[in-house]
N, C-alpha and C positions, 0 to 999 in steps of 0.2 A: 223599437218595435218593428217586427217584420208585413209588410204590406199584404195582406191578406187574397187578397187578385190583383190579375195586372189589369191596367187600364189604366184612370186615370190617378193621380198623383195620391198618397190618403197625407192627411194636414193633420196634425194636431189639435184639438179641442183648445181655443186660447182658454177659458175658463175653468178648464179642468187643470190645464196644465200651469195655472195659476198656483192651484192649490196642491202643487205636485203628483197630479196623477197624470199619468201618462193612455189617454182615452185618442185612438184614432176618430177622425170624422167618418162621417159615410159623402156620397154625393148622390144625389137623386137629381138624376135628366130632365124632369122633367120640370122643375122647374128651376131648375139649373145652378142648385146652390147644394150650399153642405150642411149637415145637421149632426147635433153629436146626440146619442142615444140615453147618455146618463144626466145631462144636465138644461138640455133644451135647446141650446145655442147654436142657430141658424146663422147661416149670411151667404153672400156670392165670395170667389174666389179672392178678390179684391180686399171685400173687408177681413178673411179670414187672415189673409197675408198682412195685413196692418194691426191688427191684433198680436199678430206672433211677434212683429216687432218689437211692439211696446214692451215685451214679458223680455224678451234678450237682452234689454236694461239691467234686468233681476240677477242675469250673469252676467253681467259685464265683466267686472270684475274680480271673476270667479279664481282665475289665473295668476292675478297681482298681489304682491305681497305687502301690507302694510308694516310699515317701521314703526310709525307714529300716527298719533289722529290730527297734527300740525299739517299732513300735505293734503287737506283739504282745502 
């Protein structure tokens, strides 16, 4: 999804993008955090980036081909 203004960076919704929707956050200065519009989910830059972590487990491996359920 294309960044809608420039300035600062737009993240991901972790929540939304949990549930496969693909919802940009907003950032509001002034109290210095991000908030997504459809699901309520605040935080500072920090928890929003630890969050996105956790969800790229989901694809890990998205790539990798399984033979067998043995190479677990």
């Amino acid at each position: 999804m294309a960044q809608a203004t420039k300035g600062r960076l737009n993240y991901r919704c972790p929540m939304c993008f949990m549930r496969d929707i693909d919802m940009d956050m907003f950032y509001d200065p002034d109290k210095k955090e991000y908030y997504c519009l459809r699901c309520q989910f605040h935080g500072n830059e920090e928890l929003v980036l630890q969050k996105n972590e956790e969800i790229r487990k989901k694809y890990g491996d998205m790539y990798r081909r399984f033979r067998s359920f043995e190479e677990f």
